[in-house]
C-alpha positions in Angstrom: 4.0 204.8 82.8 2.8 202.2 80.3 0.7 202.6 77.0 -1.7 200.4 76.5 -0.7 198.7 73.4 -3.7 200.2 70.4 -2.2 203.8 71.7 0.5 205.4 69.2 3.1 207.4 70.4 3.2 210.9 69.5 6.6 211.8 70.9 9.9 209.9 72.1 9.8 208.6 75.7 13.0 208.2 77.5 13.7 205.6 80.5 15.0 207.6 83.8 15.1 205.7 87.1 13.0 202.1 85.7 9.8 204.5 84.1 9.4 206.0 80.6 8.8 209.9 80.3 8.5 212.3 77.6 11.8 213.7 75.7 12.6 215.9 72.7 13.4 214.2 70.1 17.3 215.6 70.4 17.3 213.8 73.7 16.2 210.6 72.2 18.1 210.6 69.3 21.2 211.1 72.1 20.5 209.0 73.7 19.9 206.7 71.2 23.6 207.1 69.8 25.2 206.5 73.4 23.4 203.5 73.7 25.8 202.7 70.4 28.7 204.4 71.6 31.3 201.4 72.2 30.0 198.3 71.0 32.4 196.2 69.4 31.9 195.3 65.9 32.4 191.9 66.1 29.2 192.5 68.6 27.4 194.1 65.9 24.7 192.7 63.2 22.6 194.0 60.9 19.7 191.9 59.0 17.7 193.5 56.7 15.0 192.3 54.6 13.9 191.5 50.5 11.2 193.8 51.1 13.3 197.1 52.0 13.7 199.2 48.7 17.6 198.4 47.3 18.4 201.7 49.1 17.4 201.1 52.3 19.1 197.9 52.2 22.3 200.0 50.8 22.5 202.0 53.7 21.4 199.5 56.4 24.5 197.8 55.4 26.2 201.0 55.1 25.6 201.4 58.6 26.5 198.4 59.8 29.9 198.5 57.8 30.9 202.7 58.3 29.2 203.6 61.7 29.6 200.4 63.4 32.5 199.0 62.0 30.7 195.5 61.3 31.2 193.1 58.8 28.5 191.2 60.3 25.5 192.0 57.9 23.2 189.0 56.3 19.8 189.6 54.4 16.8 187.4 53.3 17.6 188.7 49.8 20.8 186.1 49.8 18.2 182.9 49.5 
């Protein structure tokens, strides 16, 4: 099952056996964080970008630091 590409998504789809299907957003977001769920740091990056607000930069690298235990993070903003 494959949207054509000018068609927006109006909920999460899920991959199950090689084709996408609809999920609730709690499965998703599950299955989201597993995908997450023992990557190594040192495996890890994060780049984010000048035109992010300060904040969302802030917590990107937040992430990257806390959640993923990655000191890997670079941004445009350095150049």
């Amino acid at each position: 099952m494959r949207a054509p590409r000018h068609v927006r998504l109006t909920e999460p789809l899920v991959r199950e056996h090689g084709e996408l299907r609809p999920a609730s957003w709690d499965e998703a977001l599950d299955r989201a964080a597993a995908g997450f769920r023992g990557v190594p740091g040192s495996a890890y990056g994060m780049f984010s970008c000048s035109k992010a607000t300060n904040e969302m930069n802030y917590i990107a690298q937040k992430f990257a630091r806390v959640v993923m235990g990655s000191n890997n993070v670079d941004s445009c903003n350095r150049t």
